[in-house]
N, C-alpha and C positions, 0 to 999 in steps of 0.2 A: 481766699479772695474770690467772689464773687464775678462772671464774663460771662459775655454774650457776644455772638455770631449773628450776625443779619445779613442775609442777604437774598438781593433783589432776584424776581423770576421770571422770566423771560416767556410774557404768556402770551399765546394769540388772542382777540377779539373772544375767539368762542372759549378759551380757556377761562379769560377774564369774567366770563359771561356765569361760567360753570362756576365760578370759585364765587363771585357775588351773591350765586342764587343761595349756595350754601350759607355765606356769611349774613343774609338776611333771615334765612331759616333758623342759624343760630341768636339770633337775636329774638327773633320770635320769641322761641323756648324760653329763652332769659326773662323776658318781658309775662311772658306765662306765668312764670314762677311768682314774681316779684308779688303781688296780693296775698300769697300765704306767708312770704316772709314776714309783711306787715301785720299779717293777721297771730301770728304764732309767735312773732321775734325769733326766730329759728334762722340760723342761718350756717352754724354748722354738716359742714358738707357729709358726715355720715348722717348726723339725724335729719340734713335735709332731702340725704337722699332714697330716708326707709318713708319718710313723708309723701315724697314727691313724684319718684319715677317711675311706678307705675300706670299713673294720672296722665301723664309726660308724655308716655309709651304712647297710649289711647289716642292723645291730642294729637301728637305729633308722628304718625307713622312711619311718613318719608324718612323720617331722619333715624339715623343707625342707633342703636341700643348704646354704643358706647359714647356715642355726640351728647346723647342725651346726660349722660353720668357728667362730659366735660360742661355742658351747660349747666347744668350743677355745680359746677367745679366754680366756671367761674361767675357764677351768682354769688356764693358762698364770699370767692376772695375778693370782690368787689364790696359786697357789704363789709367784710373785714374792715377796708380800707376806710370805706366811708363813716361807719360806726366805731370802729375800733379805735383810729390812726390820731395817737394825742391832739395831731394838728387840726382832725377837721371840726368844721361849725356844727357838725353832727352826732358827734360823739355821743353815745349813751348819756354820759354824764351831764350833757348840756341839754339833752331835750329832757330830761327827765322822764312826766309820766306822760308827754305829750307823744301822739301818734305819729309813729315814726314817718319821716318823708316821703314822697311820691317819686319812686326812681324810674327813670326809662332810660335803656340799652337803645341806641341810636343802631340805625342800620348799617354804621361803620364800625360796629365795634368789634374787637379781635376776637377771630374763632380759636379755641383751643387742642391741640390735636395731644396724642398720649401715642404709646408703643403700638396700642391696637389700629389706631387708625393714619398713623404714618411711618415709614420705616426708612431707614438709610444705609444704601450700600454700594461700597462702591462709586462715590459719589453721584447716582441716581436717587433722588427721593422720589417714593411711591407715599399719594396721598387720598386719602378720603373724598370724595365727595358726591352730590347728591345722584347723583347717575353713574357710578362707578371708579374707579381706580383714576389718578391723573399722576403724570410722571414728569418728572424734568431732571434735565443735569446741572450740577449745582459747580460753582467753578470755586472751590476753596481753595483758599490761602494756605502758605507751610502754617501758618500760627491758629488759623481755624482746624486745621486739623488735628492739632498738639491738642487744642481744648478739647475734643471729641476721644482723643485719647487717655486723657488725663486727671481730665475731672466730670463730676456726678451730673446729667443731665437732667435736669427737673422738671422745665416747662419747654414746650414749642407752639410757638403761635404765630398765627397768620393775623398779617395788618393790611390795609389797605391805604399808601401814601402817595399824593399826588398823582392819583390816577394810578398807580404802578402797589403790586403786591411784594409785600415780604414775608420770608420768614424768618424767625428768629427763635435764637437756640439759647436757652438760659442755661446757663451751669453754676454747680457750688462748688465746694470745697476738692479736693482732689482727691480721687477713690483710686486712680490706677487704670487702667483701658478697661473699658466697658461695652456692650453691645449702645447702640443708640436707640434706648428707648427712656420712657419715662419709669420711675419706681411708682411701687405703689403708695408710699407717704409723698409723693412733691407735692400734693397741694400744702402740709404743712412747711414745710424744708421752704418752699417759693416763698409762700407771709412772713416766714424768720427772716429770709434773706432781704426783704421786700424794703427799703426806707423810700416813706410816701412823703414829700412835702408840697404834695396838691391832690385835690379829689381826681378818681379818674374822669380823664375829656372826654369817654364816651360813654360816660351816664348821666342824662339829664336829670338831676334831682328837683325838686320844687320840696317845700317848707308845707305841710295839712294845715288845713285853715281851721 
């Protein structure tokens, strides 16, 4: 069975500040991408990222080589979602040869972090961001911690909700204690685990005229 860990982080003004500049940067990138996917129909995250990350690099310097792969990441499982997911009005199947939709990543939308760019110990997480390392202490629960021990860690991703930031920790199936980091397959392991019954809320799609 599939569980998730969320929780809130307790950031100052300039924290907040730091963690937004980030999370609009990662949206950028997203938004960068989106024209070749439409252009190639590519949205597989290996071949989008022999396509894409070098381009990415060049465009985007501020942001760390490995930001860059997660914005890939989740370009990729976004379009999954929206193209792939029986339920949406966008499936493959229903546009047929019509030119795929106009997506835009809102500047809310979740930045993705991986083993390289956030680590957990000790209940301090150390995280990425545009200007260096940022850290907090994180106050888990006996039952968030059992899931950290117990089962396979896939995704971690920053949201921004009602003014206040989370993080959240997705797990699958149960591996046995593990360091806390991502594998190098969870962007597949997260779309298996994933049941979508709505387009994601922060991507603006529009219909090609």
């Amino acid at each position: 069975m599939n569980s998730q860990v969320k929780i809130r982080l307790n950031t100052t003004p300039e924290q907040s500040a730091r963690l937004m500049a980030l999370q609009r940067t990662f949206a950028e990138v997203c938004n960068a991408l989106v024209p070749l996917v439409r252009q190639t129909r590519i949205w597989n995250r290996v071949a989008l990222h022999h396509l894409a990350y070098r381009g990415l690099r060049e465009q985007f310097p501020a942001l760390g080589s490995q930001m860059i792969c997660n914005a890939i990441y989740s370009v990729s499982r976004s379009c999954r979602l929206v193209f792939q997911s029986p339920d949406s009005p966008f499936h493959l199947s229903r546009l047929a040869n019509r030119p795929l939709p106009m997506m835009r990543f809102l500047e809310s939308s979740p930045v993705y972090f991986d083993r390289h760019t956030l680590s957990l110990k000790d209940g301090q997480v150390s995280m990425y961001t545009l200007d260096g390392r940022m850290r907090f202490e994180l106050a888990l629960q006996a039952s968030d911690a059992n899931a950290f021990h117990h089962h396979k860690l896939y995704e971690i991703i920053l949201q921004l909700e009602s003014d206040a930031y989370f993080l959240s920790f997705r797990f699958g199936e149960a591996q046995g204690a593990e360091n806390i980091v991502l594998s190098e397959d969870s962007p597949k392991k997260a779309l298996e685990a994933t049941t979508v019954s709505a387009l994601p809320e922060y991507v603006q799609i529009e219909e090609a005229k």
